[in-house]
N, C-alpha and C positions, 0 to 999 in steps of 0.2 A: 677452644681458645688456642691459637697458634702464638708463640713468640717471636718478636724479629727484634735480631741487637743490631743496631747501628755501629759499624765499624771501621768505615769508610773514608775517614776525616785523613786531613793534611797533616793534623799535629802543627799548624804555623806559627803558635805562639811559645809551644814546646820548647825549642831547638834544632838542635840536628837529629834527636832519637824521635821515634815516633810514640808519643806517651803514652798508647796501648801495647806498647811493647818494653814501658819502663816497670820495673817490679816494686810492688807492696809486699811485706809482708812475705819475702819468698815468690809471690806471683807473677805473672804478666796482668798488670789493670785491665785485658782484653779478658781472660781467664776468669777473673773475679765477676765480671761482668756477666757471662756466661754460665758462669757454673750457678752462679743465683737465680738465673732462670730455669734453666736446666732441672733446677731442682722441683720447681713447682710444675710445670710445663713439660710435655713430651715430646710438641711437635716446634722446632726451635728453628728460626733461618739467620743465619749472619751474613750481613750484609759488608762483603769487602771490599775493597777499593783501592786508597792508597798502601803502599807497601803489601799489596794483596799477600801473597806467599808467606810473607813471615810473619803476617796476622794470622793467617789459617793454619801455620804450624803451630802456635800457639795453644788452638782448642781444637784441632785435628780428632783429637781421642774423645771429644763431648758429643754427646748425642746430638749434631745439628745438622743440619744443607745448611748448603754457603750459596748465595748468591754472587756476582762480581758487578757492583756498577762500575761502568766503563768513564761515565762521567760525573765522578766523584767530587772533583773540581767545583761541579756548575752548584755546589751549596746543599746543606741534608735530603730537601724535597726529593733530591732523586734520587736519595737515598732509603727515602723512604716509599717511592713507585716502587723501588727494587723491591721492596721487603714487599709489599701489598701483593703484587704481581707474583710472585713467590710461593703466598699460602693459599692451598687448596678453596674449593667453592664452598668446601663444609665446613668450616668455620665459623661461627658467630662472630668473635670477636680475635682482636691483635692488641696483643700487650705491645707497649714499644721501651725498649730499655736501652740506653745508651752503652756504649763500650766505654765509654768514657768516665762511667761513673760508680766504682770496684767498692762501695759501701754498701749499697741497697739491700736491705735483708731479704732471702726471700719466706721469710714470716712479711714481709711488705708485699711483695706481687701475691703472695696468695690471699693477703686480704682485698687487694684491686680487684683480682679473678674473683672472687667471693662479691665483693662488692658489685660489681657488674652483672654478674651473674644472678643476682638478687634485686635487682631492678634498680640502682640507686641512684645511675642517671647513665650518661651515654654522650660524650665519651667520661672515661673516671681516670682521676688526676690526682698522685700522689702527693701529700702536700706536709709539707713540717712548720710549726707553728703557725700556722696559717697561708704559708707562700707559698705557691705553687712549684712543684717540682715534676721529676720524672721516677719511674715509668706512667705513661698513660695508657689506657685501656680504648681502643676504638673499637664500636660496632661495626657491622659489614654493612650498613645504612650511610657510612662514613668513605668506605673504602673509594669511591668513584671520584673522589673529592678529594681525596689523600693520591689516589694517582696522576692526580693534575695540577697539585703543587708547584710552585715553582720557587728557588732562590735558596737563602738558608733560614729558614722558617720549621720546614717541617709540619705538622699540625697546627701551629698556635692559633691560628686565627680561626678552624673549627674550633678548637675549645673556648676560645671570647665569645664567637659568635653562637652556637648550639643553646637550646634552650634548654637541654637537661643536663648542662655542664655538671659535673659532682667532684668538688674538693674532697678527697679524703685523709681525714688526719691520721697519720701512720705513724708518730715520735721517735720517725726513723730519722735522723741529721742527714744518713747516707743518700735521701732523696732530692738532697741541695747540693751535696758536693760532687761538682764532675774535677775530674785531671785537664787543665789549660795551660800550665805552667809548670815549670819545677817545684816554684815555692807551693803548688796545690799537691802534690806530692809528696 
């Protein structure tokens, strides 16, 4: 199972700082992001983009590859080719975790990796009282389809459409809240 964070965004609704670069808690929300995968997962790629440099000084020190989408701008889909593109042939599957979103336990990704791992469907979809959240889990059955994405989407419409979608309930909140604003801060 490879991870890939998403780290590539504009921050437009932000302001002038880039919200992966605003601190929780002491951290950079890029950091928190990471280090929660990190923790479950060995083989980690961040995908960076806008403000490339001073997002990867951020987790320079974490165990990851960095990728650079070039066009960061054209929406996540090609933010998420980056990452596909990225991890090796030997992979099963791709966790996808946003940068954006510095709550996610990772007692949560290792129950998705576990979950998937154990057959419980494909892709597997972190979800808090029942709503759908992030990280998701994609099989490499998915990967050819994830690198042809287009817009800011990302995966959604595999996970509508796939017939072994898997909600799993993780009573993590951290799986609904990403940073878009100050006030989500």
């Amino acid at each position: 199972m490879a991870g890939i964070v998403l780290a590539a965004g504009t921050s437009s609704r932000f302001g002038e700082q880039n919200k992966l670069l605003a601190t929780l808690d002491g951290k950079a929300v890029v950091r928190r992001a990471v280090e929660a995968v990190c923790e479950v997962l060995s083989d980690v790629v961040v995908v960076l983009g806008y403000e490339a440099a001073a997002v990867r000084s951020e987790v320079d020190d974490c165990r990851v590859s960095f990728v650079e989408n070039e066009a960061y701008a054209a929406g996540q889909a090609s933010s998420v080719r980056c990452g596909i593109e990225a991890v090796g042939p030997s992979v099963d599957g791709a966790l996808f975790a946003l940068g954006d979103m510095p709550d996610v336990r990772p007692s949560t990704i290792d129950l998705l990796v576990d979950a998937f791992g154990a057959g419980t469907g494909d892709p597997v979809v972190a979800a808090f009282e029942g709503q759908r959240g992030n990280p998701v889990v994609f099989g490499r059955q998915y990967f050819q389809r994830l690198a042809t994405t287009s817009g800011d989407t990302g995966g959604r419409a595999i996970i509508k459409s796939a017939p072994d979608t898997a909600l799993v309930a993780t009573g993590d909140p951290g799986v609904r809240k990403d940073i878009d604003t100050r006030a989500d801060l």
